[in-house]
C-alpha positions in Angstrom: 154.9 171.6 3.0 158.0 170.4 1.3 158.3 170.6 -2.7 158.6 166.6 -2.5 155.6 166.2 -0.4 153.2 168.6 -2.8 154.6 166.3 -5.6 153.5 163.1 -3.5 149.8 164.6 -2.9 149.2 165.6 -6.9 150.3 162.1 -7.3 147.9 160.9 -4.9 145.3 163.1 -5.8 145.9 162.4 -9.8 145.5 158.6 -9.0 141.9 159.3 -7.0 140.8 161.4 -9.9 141.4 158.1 -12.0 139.7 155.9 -9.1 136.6 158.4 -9.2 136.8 158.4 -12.8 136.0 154.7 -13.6 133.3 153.0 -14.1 132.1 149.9 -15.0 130.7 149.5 -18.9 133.8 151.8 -20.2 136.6 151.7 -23.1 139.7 152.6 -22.1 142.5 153.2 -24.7 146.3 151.8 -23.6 149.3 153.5 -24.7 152.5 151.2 -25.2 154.1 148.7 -27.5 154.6 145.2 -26.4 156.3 145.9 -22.9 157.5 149.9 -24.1 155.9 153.0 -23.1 153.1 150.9 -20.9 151.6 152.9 -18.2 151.9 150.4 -15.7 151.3 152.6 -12.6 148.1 153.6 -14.3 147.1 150.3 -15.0 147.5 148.8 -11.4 144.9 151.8 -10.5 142.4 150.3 -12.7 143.0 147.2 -11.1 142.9 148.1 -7.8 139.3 150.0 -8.2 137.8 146.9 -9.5 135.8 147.8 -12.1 134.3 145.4 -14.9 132.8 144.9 -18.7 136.2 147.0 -19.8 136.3 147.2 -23.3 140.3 147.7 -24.0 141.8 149.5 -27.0 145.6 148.9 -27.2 147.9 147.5 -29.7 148.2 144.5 -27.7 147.7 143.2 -24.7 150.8 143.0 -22.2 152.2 139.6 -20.9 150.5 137.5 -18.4 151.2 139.2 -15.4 152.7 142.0 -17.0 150.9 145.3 -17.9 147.3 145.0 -19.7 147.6 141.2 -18.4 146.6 142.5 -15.1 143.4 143.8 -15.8 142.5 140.3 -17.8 143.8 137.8 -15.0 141.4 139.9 -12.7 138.5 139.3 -14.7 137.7 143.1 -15.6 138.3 142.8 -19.5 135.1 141.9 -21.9 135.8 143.4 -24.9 139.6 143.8 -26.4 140.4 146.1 -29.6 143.6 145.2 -30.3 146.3 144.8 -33.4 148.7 141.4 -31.6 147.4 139.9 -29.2 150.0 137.1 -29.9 152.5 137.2 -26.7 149.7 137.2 -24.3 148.5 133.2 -23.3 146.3 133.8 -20.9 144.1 136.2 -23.4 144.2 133.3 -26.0 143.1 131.2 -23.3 139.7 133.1 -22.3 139.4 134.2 -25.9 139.0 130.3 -27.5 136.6 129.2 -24.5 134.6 132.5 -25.9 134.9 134.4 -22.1 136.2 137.7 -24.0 135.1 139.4 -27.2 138.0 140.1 -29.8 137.8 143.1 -32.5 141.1 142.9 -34.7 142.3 146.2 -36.2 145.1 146.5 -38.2 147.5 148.4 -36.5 147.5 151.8 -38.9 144.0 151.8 -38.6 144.1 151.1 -34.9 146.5 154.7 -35.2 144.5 156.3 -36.9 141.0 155.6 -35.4 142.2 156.8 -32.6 143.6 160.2 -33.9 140.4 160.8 -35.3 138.5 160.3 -32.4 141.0 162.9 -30.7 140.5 165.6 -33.5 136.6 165.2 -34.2 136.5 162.9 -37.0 133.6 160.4 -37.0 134.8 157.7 -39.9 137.2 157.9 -42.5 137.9 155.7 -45.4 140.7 153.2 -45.7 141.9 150.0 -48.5 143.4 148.7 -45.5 141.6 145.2 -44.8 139.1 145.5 -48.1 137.8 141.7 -49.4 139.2 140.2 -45.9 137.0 139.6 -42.7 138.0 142.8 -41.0 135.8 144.5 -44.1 132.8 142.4 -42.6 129.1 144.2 -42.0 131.4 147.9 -42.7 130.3 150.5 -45.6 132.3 150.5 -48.4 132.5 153.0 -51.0 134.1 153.9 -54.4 136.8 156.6 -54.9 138.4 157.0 -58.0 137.3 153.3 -59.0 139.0 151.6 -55.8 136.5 150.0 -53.0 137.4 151.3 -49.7 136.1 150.7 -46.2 134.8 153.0 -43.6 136.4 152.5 -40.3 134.5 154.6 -36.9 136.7 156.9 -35.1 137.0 155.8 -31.4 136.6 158.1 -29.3 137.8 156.3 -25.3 136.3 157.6 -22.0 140.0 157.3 -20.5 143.2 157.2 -22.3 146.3 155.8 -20.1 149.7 157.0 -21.4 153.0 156.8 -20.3 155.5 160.2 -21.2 159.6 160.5 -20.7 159.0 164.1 -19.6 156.0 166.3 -18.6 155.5 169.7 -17.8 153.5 171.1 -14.6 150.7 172.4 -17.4 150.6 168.7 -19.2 152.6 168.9 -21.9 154.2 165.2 -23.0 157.8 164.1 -24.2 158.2 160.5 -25.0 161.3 159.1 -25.5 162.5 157.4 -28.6 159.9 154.4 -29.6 158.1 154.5 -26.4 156.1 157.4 -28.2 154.7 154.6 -30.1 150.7 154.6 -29.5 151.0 157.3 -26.8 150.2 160.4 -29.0 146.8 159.3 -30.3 145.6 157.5 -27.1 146.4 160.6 -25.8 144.3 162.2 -28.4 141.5 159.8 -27.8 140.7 159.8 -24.0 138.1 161.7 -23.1 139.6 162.1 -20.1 143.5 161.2 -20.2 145.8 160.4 -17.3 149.6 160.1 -17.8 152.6 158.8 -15.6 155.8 160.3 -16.8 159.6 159.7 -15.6 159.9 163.1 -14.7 157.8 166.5 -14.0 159.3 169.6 -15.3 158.3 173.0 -14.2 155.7 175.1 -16.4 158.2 176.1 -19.2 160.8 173.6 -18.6 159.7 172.0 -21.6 161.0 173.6 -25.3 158.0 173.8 -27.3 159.5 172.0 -29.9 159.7 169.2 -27.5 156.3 168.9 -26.7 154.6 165.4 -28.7 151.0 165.7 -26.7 149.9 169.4 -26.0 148.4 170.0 -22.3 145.4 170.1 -24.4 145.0 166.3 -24.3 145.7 165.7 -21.1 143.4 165.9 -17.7 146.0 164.5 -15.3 149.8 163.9 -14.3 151.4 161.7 -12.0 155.3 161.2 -11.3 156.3 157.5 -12.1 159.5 155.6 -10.5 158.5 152.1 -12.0 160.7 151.1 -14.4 159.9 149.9 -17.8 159.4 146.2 -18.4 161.3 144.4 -21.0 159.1 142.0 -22.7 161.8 139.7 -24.1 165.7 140.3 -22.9 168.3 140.0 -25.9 172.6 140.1 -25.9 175.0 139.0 -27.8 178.6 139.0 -27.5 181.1 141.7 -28.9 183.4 140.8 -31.7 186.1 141.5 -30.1 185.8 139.1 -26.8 185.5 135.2 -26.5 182.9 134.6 -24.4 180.6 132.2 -25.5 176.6 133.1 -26.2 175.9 135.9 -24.4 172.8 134.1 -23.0 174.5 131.5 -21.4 174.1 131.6 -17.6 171.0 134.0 -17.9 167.6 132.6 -16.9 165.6 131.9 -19.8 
């Protein structure tokens, strides 16, 4: 057997470990940022198996079409944890006729709920969000004569992430701000499955490389899907005389 076609079964046996691994009635924590560092390959998987009652932790939730948007246009989300859900009309659509359960978090809290739920922390305390509705039905307490809130660590049965770089052993290197979220879902998952741009050999990564130890990390699979851009900018150099760099571009 060819080096390229043990790479293509670990890649298909990576993606039936995630098949096997879902079930209905489970939270899933999403890695990414708007469009950057999505595991989108990961995603489709989730789709494809069919499963339902998802409740979804991610900073947001994708485009329509686009990322997390697939798993909501299917019908398979029910309960979304989420910092923006802004970008995403479909979601507002289902949320307002009351067919999907919202919990906002503030994004540092989102952060660090997760990483706590990767390093064995049940709650921690936070001002974040004290006197607004986010503080609603939580225990407060008093430190030094401020009121803070406790927030729950979450703690995901599959984190999804999506890495630059990883090893044979698991070891993650993201890639500028498509680190983003990825860390601490990665922390989270119970069981975490990551795409990554490229596989390395055992070693091929420097240790002082590594962002998400092998520790975190149950499964690998080698990714050629390209990232998505959520919203396509340009602008014109100063030295040239074109007109708006948009013009001619499809909006």
């Amino acid at each position: 057997m060819s080096k390229e076609e043990s790479q293509q079964d670990s890649q298909h046996d990576s993606k039936q470990a995630l098949a096997a691994a879902l079930k209905d009635g489970q939270t899933i924590a999403v890695g990414g940022f708007g469009m950057c560092g999505v595991p989108h390959d990961l995603i489709e998987v989730v789709r494809d198996t069919g499963v339902n009652d998802l409740t979804i932790v991610s900073n947001n939730l994708g485009l329509d079409g686009m990322g997390l948007g697939l798993l909501l246009e299917a019908g398979q989300i029910s309960k979304v944890m989420a910092s923006y859900i802004g970008e995403n009309q479909f979601f507002m659509s289902q949320y307002l006729k009351g067919a999907i359960d919202l919990e906002f978090v503030p994004q540092g809290t989102l952060a660090e709920r997760l990483r706590a739920g990767g390093a064995g922390i049940a709650a921690f305390y936070t001002k974040t969000g004290v006197g607004t509705e986010i503080a609603q039905g939580k225990p407060t307490a008093i430190f030094d004569g401020e009121t803070y809130l406790q927030e729950r660590a979450i703690a995901a049965d599959i984190g999804l992430v999506r890495a630059h770089t990883a090893d044979a052993a698991g070891n993650l290197r993201y890639r500028l701000s498509a680190r983003n979220f990825n860390p601490v879902v990665a922390m989270s998952g119970r069981l975490t499955f990551a795409e990554a741009e490229h596989i390395v050999p055992r070693g091929g990564l420097d240790p002082d490389d590594v962002h998400t130890p092998s520790v975190f990390v149950s499964h690998v699979i080698k990714t050629d899907t390209p990232s998505k851009i959520e919203i396509a900018t340009t602008r014109a150099r100063k030295d040239d005389n074109r007109k708006e760099a948009t013009d001619g571009l499809d909006a």
